[in-house]
C-alpha positions in Angstrom: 40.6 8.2 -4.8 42.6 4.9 -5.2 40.5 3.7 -2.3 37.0 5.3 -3.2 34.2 2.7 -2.7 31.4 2.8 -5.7 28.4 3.9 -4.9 25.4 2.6 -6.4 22.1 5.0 -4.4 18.9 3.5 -3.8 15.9 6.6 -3.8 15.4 8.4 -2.2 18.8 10.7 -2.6 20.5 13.4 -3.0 23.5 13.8 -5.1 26.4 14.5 -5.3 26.5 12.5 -1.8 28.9 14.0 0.9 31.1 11.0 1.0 31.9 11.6 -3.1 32.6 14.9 -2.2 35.0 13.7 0.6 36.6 11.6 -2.1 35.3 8.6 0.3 33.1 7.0 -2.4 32.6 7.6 -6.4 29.4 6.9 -8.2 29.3 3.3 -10.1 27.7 5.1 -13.1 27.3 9.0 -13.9 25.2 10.1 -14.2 23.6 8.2 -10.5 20.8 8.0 -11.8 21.6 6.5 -15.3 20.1 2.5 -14.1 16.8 3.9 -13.5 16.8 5.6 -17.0 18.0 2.4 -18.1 14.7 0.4 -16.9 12.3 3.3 -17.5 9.8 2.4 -20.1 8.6 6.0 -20.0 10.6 9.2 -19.9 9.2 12.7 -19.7 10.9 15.5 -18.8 12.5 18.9 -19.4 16.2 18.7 -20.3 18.1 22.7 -20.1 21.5 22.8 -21.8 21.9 19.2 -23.9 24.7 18.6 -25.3 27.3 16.0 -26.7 26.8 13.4 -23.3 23.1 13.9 -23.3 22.7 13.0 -27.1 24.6 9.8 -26.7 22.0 9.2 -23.8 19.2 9.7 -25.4 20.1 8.1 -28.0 21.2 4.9 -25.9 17.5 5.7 -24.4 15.9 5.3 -27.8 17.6 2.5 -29.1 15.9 0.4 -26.4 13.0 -1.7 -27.4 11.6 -1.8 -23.7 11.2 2.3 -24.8 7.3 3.1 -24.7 7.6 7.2 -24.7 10.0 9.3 -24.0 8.9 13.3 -24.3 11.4 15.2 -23.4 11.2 19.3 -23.2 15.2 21.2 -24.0 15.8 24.2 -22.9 18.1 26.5 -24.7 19.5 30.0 -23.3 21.8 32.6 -25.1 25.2 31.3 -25.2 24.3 27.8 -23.9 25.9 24.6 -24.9 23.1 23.3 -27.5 24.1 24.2 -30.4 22.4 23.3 -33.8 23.6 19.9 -34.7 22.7 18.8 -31.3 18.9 19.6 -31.8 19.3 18.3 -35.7 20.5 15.1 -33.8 17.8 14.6 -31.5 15.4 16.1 -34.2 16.5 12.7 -36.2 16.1 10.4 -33.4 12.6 11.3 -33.4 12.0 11.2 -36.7 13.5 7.5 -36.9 11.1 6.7 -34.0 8.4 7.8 -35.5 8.9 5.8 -39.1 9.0 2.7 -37.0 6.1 3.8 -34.8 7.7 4.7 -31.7 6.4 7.6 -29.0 9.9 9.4 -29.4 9.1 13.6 -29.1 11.2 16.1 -28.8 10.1 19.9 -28.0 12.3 23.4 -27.8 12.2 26.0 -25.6 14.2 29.0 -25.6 14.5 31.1 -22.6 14.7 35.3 -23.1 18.2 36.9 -22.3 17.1 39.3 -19.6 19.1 42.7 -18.6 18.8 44.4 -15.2 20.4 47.6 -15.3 24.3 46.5 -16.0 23.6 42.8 -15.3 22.4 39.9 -17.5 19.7 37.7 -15.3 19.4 34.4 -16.8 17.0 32.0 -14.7 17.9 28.3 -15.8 15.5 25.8 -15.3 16.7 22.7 -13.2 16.6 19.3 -14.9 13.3 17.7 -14.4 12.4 14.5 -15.5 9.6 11.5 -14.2 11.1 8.1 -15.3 8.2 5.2 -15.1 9.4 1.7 -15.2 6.7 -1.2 -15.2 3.0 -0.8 -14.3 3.9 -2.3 -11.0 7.0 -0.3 -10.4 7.0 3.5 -8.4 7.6 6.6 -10.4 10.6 8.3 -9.7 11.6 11.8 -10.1 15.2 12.9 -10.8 15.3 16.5 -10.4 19.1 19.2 -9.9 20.7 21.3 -11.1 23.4 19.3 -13.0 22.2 19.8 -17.1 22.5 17.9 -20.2 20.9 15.5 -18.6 22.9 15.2 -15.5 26.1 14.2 -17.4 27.6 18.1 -16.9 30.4 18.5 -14.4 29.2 19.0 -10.9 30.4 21.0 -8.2 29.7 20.8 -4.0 26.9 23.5 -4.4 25.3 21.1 -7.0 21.8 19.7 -5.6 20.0 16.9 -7.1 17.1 14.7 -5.9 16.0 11.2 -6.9 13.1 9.9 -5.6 9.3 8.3 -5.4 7.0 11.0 -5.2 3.4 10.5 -3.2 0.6 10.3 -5.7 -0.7 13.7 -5.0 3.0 15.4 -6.2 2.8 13.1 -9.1 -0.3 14.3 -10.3 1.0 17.8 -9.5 3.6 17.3 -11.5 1.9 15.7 -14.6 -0.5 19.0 -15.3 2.5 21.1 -15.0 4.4 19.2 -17.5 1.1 19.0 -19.9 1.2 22.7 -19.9 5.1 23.1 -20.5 5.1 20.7 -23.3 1.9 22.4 -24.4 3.1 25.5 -24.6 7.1 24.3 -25.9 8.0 24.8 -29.8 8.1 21.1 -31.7 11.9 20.8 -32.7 11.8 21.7 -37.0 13.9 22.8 -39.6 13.7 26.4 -38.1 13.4 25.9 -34.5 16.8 23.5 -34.5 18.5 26.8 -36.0 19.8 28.0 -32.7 22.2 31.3 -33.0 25.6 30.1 -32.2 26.4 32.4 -29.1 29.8 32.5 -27.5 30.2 34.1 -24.0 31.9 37.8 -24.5 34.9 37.5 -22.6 35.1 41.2 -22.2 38.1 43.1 -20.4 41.1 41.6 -19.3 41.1 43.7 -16.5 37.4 42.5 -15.6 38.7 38.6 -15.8 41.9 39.2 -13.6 39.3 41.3 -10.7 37.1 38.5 -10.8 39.8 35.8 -10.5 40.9 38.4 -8.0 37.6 37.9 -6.3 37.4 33.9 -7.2 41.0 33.9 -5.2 39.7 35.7 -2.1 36.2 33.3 -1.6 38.5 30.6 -1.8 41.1 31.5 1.2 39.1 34.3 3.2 41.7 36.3 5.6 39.3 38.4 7.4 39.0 38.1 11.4 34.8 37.1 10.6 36.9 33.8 8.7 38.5 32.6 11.4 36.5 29.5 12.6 35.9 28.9 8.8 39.4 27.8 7.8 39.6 24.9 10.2 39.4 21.4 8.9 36.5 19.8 7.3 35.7 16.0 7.8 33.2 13.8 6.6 32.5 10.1 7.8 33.0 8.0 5.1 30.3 5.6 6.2 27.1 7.9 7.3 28.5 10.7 5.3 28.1 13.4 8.3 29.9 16.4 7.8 32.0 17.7 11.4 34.2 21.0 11.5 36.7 22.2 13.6 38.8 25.4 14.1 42.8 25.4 13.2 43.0 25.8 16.9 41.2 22.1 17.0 37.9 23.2 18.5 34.4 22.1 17.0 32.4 24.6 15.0 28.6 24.4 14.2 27.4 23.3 11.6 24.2 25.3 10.1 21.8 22.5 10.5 22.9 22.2 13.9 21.0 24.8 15.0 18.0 24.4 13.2 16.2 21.7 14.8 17.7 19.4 11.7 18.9 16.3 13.7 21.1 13.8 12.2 19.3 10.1 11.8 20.3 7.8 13.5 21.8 5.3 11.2 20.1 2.3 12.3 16.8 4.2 12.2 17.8 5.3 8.8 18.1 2.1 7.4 15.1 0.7 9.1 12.9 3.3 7.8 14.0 3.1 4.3 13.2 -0.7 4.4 9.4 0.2 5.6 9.2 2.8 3.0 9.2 -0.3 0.4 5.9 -2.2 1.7 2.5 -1.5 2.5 -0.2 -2.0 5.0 -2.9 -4.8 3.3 -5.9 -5.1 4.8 -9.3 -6.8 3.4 -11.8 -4.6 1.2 -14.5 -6.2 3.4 -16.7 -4.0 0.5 -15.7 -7.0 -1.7 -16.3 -9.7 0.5 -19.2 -11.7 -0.1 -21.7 -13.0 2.5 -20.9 -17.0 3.3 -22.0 -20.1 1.7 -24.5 -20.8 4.5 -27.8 -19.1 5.0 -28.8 -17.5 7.9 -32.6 -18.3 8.8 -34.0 -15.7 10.9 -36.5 -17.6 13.9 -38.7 -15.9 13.2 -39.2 -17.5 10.1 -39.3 -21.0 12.7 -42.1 -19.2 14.7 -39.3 -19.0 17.1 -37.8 -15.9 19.1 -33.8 -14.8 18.5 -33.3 -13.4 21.6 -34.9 -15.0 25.1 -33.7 -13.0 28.4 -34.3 -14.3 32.2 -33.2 -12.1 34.7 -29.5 -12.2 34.0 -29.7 -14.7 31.7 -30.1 -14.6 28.0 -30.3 -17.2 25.5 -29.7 -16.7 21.4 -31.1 -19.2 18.9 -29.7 -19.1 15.5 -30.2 -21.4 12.2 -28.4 -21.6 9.3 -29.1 -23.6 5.8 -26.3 -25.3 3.4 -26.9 -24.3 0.3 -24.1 -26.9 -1.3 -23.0 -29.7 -0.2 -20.3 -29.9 2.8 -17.4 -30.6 0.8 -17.7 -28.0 -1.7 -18.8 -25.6 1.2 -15.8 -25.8 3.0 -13.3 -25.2 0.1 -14.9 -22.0 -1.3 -14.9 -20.9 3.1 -11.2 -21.7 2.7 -11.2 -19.1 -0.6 -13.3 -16.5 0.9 -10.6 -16.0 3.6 -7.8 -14.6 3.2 -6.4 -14.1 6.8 -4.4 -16.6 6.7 -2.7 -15.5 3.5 -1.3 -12.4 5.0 -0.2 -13.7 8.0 2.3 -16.0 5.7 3.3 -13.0 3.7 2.6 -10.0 5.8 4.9 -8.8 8.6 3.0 -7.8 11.6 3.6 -4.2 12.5 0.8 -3.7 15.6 -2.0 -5.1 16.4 -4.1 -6.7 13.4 -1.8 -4.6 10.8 0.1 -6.9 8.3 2.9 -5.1 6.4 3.2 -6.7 3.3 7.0 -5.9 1.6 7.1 -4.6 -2.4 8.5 -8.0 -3.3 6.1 -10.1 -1.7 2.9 -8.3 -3.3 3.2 -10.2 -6.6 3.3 -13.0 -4.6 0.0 -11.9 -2.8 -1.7 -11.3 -5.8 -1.3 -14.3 -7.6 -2.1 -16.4 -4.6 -5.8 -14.3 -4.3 -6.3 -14.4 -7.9 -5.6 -18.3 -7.9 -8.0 -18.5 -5.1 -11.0 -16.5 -6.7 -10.3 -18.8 -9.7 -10.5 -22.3 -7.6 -13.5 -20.8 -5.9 -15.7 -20.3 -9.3 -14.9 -22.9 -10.4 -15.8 -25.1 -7.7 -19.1 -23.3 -7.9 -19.5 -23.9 -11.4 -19.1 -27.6 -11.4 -21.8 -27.5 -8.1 -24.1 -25.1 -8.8 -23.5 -24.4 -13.0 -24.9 -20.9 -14.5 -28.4 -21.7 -13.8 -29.2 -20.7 -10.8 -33.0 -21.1 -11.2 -32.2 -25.2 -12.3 -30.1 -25.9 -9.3 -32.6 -24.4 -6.6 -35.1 -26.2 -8.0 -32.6 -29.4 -7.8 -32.3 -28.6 -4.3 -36.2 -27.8 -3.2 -37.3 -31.1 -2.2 -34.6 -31.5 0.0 -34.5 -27.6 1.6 -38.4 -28.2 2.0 -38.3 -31.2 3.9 -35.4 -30.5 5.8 -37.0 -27.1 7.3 -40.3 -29.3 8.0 -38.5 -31.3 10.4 -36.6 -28.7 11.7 -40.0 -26.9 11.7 -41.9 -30.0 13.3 -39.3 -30.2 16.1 -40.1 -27.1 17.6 -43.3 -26.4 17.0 -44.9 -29.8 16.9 -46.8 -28.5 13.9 -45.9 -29.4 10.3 -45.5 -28.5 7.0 -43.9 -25.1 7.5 -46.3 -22.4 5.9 -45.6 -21.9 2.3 -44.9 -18.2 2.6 -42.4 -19.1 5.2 -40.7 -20.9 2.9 -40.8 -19.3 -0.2 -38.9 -16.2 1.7 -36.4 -18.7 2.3 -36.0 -20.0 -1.5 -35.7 -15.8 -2.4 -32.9 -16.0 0.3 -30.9 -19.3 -1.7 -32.0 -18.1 -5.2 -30.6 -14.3 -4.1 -27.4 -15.9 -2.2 -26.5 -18.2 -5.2 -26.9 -15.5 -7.8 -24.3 -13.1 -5.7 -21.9 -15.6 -5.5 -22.0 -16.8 -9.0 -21.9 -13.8 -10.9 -19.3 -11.7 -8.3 -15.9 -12.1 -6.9 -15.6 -14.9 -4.2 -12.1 -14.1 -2.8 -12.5 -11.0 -1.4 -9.9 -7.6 -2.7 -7.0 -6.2 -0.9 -6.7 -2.5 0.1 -2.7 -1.1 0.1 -2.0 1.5 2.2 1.6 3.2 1.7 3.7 3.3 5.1 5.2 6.7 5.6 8.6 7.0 7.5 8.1 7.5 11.3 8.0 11.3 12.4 11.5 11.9 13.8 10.0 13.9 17.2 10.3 14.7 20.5 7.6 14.3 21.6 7.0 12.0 24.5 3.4 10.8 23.3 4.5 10.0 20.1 6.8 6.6 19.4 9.5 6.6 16.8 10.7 3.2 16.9 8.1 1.6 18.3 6.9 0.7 14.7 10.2 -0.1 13.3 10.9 -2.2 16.1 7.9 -4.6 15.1 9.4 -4.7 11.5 12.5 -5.7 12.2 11.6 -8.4 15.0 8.8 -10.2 12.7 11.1 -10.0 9.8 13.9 -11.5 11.2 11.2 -14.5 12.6 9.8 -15.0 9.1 13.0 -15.7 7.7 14.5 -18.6 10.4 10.8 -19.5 11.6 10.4 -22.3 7.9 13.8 -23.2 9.5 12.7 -23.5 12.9 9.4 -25.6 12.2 9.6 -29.2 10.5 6.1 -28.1 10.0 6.2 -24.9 8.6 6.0 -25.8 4.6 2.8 -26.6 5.3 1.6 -23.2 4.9 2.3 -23.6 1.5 0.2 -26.5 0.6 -2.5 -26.2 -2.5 -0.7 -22.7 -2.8 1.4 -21.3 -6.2 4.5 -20.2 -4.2 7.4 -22.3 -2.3 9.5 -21.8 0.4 12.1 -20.5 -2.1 9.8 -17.5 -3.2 8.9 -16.8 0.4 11.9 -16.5 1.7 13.1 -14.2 -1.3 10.3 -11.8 -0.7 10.2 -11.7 3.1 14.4 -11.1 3.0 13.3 -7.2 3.8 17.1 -6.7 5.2 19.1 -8.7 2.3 20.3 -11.1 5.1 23.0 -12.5 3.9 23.2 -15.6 4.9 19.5 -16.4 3.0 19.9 -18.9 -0.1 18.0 -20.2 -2.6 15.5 -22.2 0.3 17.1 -21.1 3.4 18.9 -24.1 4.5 22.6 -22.7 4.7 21.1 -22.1 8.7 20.9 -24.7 10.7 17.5 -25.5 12.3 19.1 -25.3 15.8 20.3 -21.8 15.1 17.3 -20.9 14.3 15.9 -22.1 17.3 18.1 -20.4 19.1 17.8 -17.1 17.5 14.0 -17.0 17.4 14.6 -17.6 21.6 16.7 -14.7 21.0 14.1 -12.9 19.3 11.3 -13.8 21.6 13.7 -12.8 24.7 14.7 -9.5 22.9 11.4 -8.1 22.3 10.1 -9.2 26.0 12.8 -7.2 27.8 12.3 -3.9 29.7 14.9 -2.4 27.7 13.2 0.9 25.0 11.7 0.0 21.8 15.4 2.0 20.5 17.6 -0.5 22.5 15.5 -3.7 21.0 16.6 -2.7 17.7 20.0 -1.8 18.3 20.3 -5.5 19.7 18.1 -7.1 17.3 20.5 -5.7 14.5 23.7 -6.6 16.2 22.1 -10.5 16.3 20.9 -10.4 12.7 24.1 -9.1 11.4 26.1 -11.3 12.8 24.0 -14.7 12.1 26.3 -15.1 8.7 29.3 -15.9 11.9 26.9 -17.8 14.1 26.5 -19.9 11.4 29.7 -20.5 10.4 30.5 -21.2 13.8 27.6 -23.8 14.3 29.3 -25.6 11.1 32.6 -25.5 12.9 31.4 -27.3 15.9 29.7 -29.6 13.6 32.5 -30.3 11.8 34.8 -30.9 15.2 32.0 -33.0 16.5 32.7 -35.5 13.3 
């Protein structure tokens, strides 16, 4: 264990991980899962068998002021660790909380000691609880069968899950917990007075047969044991789990023959990067129609659409409704286009990825836009819509009697021709004023690729895309002299781009990039560029994609070592 790495997991995981078994790796923390219960604002749960570790937890948990709720459900079972104090414990923490104003609950529930013929049946519950950080931060569920709150010892046939559940499983989830606490006893006086059972220890002659029996599971002799005494290995890096026979030769592992492939590690760690973004598109719901007016010809006495033989001709006429200046900034703020392809990583064709990190980014770059949009309109056109299209009349009226003259030959325009087009400004202006100019953003979770065989379905293909745009992203600002301009009249930096678009945790990324030099980044983008454009599979481009991005941290040092000689 001297050399055991610590482990610090990232959900979605399951613990305890094969290389801590191995004795490859031990956990930074135990249990794994205590930093996520360290920046949960809300903790609910059910909690079987607490005892002296999961008091000190929870009341670690409580004695944080970022703590909104935490409702937790305890189980209790005959002869179970929980004993009284430890409920009179928690039982104060509550009350505490309470006094101060605090949503700190604590519930009971006692499970019945069921006999089967000569057997006691006892079905404990698993640990189960939903730990919510920020409004903008995922749920996550830590579920196993470790108790006390996942601080009792573990053994290898321990199996515990941490992860984000989909929004449908949360919602499942939630009702099942509303009717558990619902249906739980509220920790009192009389509910905290648990009987302090002991296990019988019965017969010694019972204990020595099942050590007996303990003893024989542990070192089976039977010919039906034979390729099971071989030697166990697990790869300290992947954590993959290979057998073989004394006799040297490779046995099967169960999931090997159930159609349960290993991932591939590269895939693996791709995927788990795409499982922390989104695809963004527009609402185009929310987007409101432009500044300009479209004036149907008909409304000119003229005809849209002209064909001659196999030649047609479209006329079309618009009217500003502000002036040019103003006009073109609140354009600029209706699209947002250009937004996303600064923070978005492109995964196909008119899809923009948009990483976790980056969407508060996003956000306050729209919201800032909306905001610089109504205003402009407010200093142009004011609240009165009415006032300002009467400001405006004069000039509308005489610009669509020329307009009107020069392709008629008749003049004025007939005043119901032109009242239809003052309802079109008065209806226009009233839309814009009173709604949203910048248009929303829809988020669409990414799933994880389907691991398949299929030949009409591509598994990297996706992943490929990711890893190719994100790796341009980062050395593109270093690339292009020009590139800061995309942040001009914008909130964010280069320094905040390049910490949200760092999808990979590229090393070699500082506080604004510039620890690579611009002609390495040349030259790696050329690498990029030539990467993607081979014949090789979409598999192959990422396996050579990854070696170049995780060795840039030498290619740079080396490109400062030729500098450095060059002096």
């Amino acid at each position: 264990m001297e050399d055991a790495k610590p482990v610090i997991p990232q959900p979605p995981y399951l613990w305890p991980d094969t290389r801590v078994l191995g004795r490859h790796a031990v956990y930074a923390s135990s249990p794994p899962f205590r930093e996520l219960v360290g920046a949960a604002t809300r903790i609910m749960g059910v909690v079987p068998d607490l005892a002296d570790a999961g008091v000190e937890m929870l009341r670690q948990v409580v004695g944080r002021e970022s703590l909104e709720v935490c409702w937790l459900v305890i189980v209790v079972s005959p002869a179970c660790p929980t004993r009284e104090r430890h409920l009179r414990e928690v039982m104060a923490l509550a009350n505490t909380c309470a006094v101060a104003g605090r949503n700190v609950a604590f519930r009971v529930w006692p499970l019945p000691s069921l006999v089967r013929g000569d057997a006691r049946v006892q079905a404990r519950p698993p640990t189960c609880l939903c730990l919510q950080g920020p409004a903008d931060a995922p749920s996550h569920l830590a579920m196993g069968s470790v108790c006390d709150l996942g601080a009792d010892p573990w053994h290898p046939f321990s199996l515990n899950l941490v992860f984000a559940p989909e929004p449908v499983l949360l919602n499942s989830w939630r009702q099942w917990f509303d009717w558990v606490w619902s249906r739980s006893s509220p920790l009192t006086d009389t509910s905290v007075r648990i009987p302090h059972l002991v296990p019988a220890p019965g017969e010694i002659a019972a204990a020595r047969a099942w050590n007996d029996y303990e003893a024989l599971c542990r070192h089976p002799d039977s010919p039906d044991a034979a390729g099971m005494t071989g030697k166990v290995t697990i790869d300290p890096v992947t954590g993959e789990v290979t057998a073989v026979t004394t006799q040297g030769q490779p046995v099967q592992t169960p999931t090997q023959g159930t159609g349960l492939k290993p991932m591939d590690p590269l895939f693996a760690r791709l995927a788990a990067v795409l499982s922390k973004g989104a695809l963004v598109t527009v609402d185009e719901s929310t987007r409101i129609r432009p500044t300009s007016i479209a004036i149907n010809a008909r409304l000119l006495d003229q005809v849209a659409t002209r064909k001659v033989g196999r030649v047609t001709q479209h006329q079309s006429y618009t009217l500003n409704i502000l002036d040019e200046a103003v006009a073109k900034e609140v354009e600029k703020c209706r699209s947002v286009a250009p937004l996303l392809e600064l923070l978005g990583l492109q995964l196909g064709k008119g899809q923009r990825w948009v990483p976790a990190a980056a969407m508060p980014l996003l956000e306050g770059e729209l919201g800032g836009m909306n905001k610089r949009a109504q205003e402009l309109l407010a200093s142009e056109v004011g609240q009165d819509v009415a006032a300002f299209c009467r400001s405006r009349d004069v000039q509308v009226a005489r610009d669509l009697n020329d307009i009107y003259h020069e392709l008629t030959g008749r003049q004025p325009i007939p005043e119901a021709k032109l009242e239809e087009v003052r309802g079109l400004i008065a209806q226009r202006l009233r839309t814009m004023v009173r709604g949203r100019i910048t248009p929303q953003i829809c988020s669409t979770p990414v799933g994880v690729p389907a691991q398949t065989a299929s030949p009409n379905l591509s598994q990297w293909g996706t992943l490929l895309s990711l890893l190719s745009s994100a790796m341009t992203a980062l050395r593109q600002p270093l690339a292009d002299p020009y590139f800061d301009r995309n942040f001009k009249g914008k909130q964010l930096g280069r320094v905040e781009y390049l910490g949200a678009l760092n999808v990979f945790g590229e090393t070699w990324v500082g506080d604004d990039g510039r620890a690579m030099p611009a002609a390495v980044a040349q030259e790696q983008m050329g690498k990029i560029r030539e990467i993607a454009e081979s014949d090789q599979d979409a598999q192959a481009k990422c396996r050579e994609l990854a070696v170049l991005m995780d060795g840039t941290p030498a290619a740079i040092c080396r490109a400062a070592d030729l500098q450095v000689a060059g002096e």
